[in-house]
C-alpha positions in Angstrom: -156.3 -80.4 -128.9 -153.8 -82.3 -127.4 -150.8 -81.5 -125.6 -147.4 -82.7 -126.9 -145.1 -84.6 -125.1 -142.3 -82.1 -125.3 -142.1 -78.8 -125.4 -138.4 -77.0 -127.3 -138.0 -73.9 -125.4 -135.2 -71.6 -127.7 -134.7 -67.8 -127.2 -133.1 -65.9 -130.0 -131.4 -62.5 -130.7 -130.3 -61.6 -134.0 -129.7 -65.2 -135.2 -130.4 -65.0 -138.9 -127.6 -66.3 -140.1 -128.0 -69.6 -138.0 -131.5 -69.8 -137.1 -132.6 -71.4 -140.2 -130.6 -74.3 -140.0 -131.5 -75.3 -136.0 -135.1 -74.9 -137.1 -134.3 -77.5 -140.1 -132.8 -79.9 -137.4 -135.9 -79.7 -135.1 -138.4 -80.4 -138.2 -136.3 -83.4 -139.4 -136.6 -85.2 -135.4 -137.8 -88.9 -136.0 -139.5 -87.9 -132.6 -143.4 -85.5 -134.4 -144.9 -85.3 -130.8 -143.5 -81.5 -130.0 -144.0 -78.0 -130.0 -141.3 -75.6 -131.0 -141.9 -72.6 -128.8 -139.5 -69.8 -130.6 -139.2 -66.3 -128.6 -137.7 -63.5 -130.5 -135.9 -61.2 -127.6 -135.8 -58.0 -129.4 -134.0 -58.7 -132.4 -132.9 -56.0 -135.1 -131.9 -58.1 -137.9 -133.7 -60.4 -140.4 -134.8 -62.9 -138.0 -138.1 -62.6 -138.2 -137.8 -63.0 -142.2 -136.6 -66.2 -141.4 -139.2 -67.2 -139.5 -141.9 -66.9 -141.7 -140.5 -69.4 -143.3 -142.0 -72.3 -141.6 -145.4 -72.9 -142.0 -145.4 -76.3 -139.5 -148.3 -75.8 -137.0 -146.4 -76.9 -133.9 -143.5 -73.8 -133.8 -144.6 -71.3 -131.7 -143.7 -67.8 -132.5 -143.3 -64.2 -130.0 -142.2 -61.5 -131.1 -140.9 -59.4 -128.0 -139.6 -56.1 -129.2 -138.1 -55.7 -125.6 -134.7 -57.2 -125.3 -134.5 -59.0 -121.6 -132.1 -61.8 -122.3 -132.2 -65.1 -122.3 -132.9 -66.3 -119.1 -136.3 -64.6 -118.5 -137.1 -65.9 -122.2 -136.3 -69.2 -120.9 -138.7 -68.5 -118.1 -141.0 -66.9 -120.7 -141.2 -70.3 -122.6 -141.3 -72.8 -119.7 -144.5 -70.5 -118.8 -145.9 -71.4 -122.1 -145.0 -74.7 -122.3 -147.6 -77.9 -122.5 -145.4 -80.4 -122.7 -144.3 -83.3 -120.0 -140.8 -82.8 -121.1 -139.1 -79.4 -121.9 -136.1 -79.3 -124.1 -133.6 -76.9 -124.9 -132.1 -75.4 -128.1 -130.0 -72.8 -129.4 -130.4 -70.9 -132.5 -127.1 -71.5 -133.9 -127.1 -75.4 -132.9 -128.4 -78.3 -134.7 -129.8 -80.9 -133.2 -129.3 -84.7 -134.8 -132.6 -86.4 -135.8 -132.8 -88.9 -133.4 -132.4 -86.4 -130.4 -135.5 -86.2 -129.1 -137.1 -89.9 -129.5 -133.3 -91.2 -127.5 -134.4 -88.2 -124.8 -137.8 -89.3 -124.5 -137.2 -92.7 -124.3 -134.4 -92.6 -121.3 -136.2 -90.1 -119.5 -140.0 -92.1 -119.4 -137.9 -95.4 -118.1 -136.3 -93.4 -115.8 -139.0 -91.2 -114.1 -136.2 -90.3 -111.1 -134.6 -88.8 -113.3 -135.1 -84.9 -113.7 -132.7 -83.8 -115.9 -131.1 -85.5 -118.6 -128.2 -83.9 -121.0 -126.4 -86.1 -124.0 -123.0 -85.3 -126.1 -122.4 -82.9 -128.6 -119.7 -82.5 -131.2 -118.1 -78.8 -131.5 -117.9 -77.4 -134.8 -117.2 -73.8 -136.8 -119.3 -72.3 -138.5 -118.6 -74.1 -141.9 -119.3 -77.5 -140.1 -115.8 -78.2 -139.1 -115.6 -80.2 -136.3 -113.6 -79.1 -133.5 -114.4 -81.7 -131.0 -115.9 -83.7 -128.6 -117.5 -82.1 -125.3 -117.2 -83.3 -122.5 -119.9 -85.2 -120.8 -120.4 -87.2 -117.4 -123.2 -89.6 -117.4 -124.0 -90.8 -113.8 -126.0 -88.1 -110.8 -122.6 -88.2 -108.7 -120.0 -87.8 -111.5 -122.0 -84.7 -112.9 -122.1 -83.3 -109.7 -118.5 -84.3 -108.2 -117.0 -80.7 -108.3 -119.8 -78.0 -108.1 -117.0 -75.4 -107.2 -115.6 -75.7 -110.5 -119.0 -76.5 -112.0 -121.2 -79.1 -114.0 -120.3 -80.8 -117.2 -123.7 -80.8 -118.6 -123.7 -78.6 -121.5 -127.0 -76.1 -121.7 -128.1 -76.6 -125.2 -128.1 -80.4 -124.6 -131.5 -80.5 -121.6 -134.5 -82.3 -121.5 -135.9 -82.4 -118.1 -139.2 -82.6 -117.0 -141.6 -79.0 -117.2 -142.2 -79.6 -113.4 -139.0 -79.5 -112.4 -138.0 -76.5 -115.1 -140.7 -74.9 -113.2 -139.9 -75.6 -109.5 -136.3 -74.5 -110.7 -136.6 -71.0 -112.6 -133.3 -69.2 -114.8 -132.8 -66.3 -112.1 -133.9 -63.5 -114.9 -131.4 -61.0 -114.2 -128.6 -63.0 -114.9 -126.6 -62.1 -117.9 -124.1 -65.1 -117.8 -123.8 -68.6 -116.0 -127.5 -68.9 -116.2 -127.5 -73.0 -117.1 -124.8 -73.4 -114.4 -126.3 -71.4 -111.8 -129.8 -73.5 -111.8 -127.7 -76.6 -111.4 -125.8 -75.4 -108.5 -129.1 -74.3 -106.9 -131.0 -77.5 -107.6 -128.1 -80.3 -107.8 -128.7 -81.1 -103.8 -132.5 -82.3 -104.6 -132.6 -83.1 -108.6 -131.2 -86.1 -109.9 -129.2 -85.5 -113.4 -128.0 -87.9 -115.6 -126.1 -88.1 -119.5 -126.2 -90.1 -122.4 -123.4 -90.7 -124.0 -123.9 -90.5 -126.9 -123.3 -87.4 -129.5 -127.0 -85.8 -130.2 -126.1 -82.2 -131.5 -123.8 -80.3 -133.3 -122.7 -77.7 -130.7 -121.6 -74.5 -132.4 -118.1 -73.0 -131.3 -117.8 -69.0 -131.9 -114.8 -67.3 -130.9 -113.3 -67.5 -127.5 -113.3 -64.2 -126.1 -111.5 -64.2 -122.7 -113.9 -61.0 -121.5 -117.1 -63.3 -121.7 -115.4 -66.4 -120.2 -113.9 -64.0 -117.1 -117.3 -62.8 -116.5 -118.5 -66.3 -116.5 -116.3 -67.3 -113.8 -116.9 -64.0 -111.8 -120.8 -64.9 -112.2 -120.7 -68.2 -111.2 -118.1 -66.9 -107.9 -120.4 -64.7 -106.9 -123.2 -67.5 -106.9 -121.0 -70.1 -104.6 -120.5 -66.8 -102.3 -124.2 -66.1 -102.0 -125.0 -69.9 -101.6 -122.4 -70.0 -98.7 -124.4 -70.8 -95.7 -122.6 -72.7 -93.4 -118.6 -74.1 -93.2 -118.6 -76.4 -95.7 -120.3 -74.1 -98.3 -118.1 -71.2 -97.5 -115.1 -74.1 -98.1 -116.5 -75.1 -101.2 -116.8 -71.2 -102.5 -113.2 -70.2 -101.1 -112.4 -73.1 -103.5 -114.0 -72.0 -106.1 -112.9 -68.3 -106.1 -108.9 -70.1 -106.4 -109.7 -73.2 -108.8 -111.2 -70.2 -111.2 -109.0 -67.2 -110.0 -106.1 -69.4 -111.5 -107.9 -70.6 -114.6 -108.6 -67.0 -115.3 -105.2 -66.2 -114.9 -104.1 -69.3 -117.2 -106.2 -68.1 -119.8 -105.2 -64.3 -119.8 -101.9 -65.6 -120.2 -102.6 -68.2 -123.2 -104.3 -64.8 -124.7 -101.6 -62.7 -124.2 -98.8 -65.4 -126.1 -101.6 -66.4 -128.5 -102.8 -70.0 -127.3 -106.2 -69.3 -126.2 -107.3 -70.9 -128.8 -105.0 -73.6 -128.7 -105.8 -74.8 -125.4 -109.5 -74.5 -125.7 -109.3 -77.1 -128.3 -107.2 -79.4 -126.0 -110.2 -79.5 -123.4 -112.0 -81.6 -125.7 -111.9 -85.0 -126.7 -110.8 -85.7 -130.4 -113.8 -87.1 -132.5 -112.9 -90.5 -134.3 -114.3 -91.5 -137.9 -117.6 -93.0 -136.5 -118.4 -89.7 -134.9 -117.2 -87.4 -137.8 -118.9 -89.3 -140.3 -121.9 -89.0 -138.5 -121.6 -85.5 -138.2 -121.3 -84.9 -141.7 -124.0 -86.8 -142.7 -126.0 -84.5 -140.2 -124.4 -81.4 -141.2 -124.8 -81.9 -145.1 -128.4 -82.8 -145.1 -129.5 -79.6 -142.7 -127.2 -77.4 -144.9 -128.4 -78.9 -148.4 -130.6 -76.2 -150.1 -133.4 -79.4 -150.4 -134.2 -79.3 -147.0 -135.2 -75.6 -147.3 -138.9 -74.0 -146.3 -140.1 -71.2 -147.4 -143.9 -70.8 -146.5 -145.2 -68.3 -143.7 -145.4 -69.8 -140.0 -149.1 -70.2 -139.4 -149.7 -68.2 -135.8 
């Protein structure tokens, strides 16, 4: 048998109500040469219902009754993997069909590359759009302020299964995960972007707990990556660039324009984009593009 050229690593917890569309997005890719490796951390809903839905031969389904989180999932999948190129989705995401071939492509002309993210349009549940994320393109522009972190959204990876497995998630972290790998591995990896919108990138609610414990996480990494003067610099910096933020945001949560001002951070999405989007979005959400056979395991 032979191996695929990319392996989609996605952990999920109680996604039911999502899961079936990302799926749909993956099996519609006008890139076939992939494995879909699917880990199911613990989950106490109807998940696994859903799953058995798919009857393709190249998803990849574990069952762990354990939850652990995502990160050691991650781990779990890059393990598994037998792809050249690992790529990363959410459950609640959905990825455009030409993702993967674009990915590919950039990534086998550009072999110094090691990991390569793309944009994404944020949208509600309903498929509303929100926005547009913002992305950096070039090594030195992602990378241009690590105390305040990288603009390479998570769910948006392809990188190369050597270097997801030279560069491990740290398992025990709950939050910060994606950004934590890239502030360990930015000195020697070479990143890069493409510009253009590839996935629909869900937006839940902003909760201001989560997003303080992600900038208390990603503190506490600059502190322990502190080694000499100018690393200690670059963490003091981060501690106040994200102590105020925090403070900003409590603030916009107490008046009521948390919300608000989340929305501001992104770039508006013009016609091209949102018609794009919603030819996406209606063809994944049509009841057409429903399967309902078992997964074959």
């Amino acid at each position: 048998m032979t191996d695929p050229l990319v392996t989609i690593a996605m952990s999920v917890r109680n996604g039911a109500s999502t899961l079936d569309t990302a799926i749909r997005s993956i099996l519609w890719q006008t890139f076939p040469d992939w494995e879909f490796i699917i880990v199911d951390d613990g989950s106490t809903d109807a998940t696994q219902e859903i799953l058995h839905r798919f009857c393709d031969p190249r998803i990849r389904v574990i069952r762990e009754r354990e939850q652990i989180g995502l990160a050691a999932r991650l781990n779990q999948c890059v393990d598994k993997a037998r792809g050249k190129f690992i790529s990363r989705m959410d459950a609640d995401d959905v990825a455009f069909p030409e993702r993967l071939e674009r990915q590919v492509q950039y990534l086998e002309a550009h072999p110094d590359i090691d990991l390569l993210g793309h944009g994404a349009v944020m949208f509600k549940g309903d498929g509303q759009i929100i926005g547009v994320y913002p992305t950096a393109c070039e090594h030195d522009e992602i990378c241009r302020r690590p105390w305040w972190g990288f603009p390479l959204a998570h769910p948006t990876w392809m990188g190369t299964r050597s270097w997801f497995s030279r560069h491990r998630y740290k398992d025990l972290l709950i939050l910060s995960q994606d950004q934590e790998l890239l502030l360990r591995s930015y000195r020697t990896s070479r990143f890069a972007a493409l510009p253009d919108i590839l996935l629909g990138y869900r937006m839940k609610g902003i909760s201001i707990k989560k997003s303080g414990r992600g900038r208390v996480t990603y503190c506490r990494q600059l502190v322990r990556r502190a080694y000499d003067i100018p690393s200690a610099i670059m963490a003091a910096r981060g501690i106040l660039i994200h102590g105020i933020a925090l403070s900003r945001d409590v603030l916009l949560d107490v008046t009521g324009g948390i919300t608000q001002r989340s929305r501001q951070s992104f770039r508006p999405a013009n016609d091209q984009v949102c018609a794009h989007w919603h030819a996406v979005w209606s063809h994944i959400s049509s009841p057409e593009a429903y399967v309902e056979e078992p997964v074959n395991r």
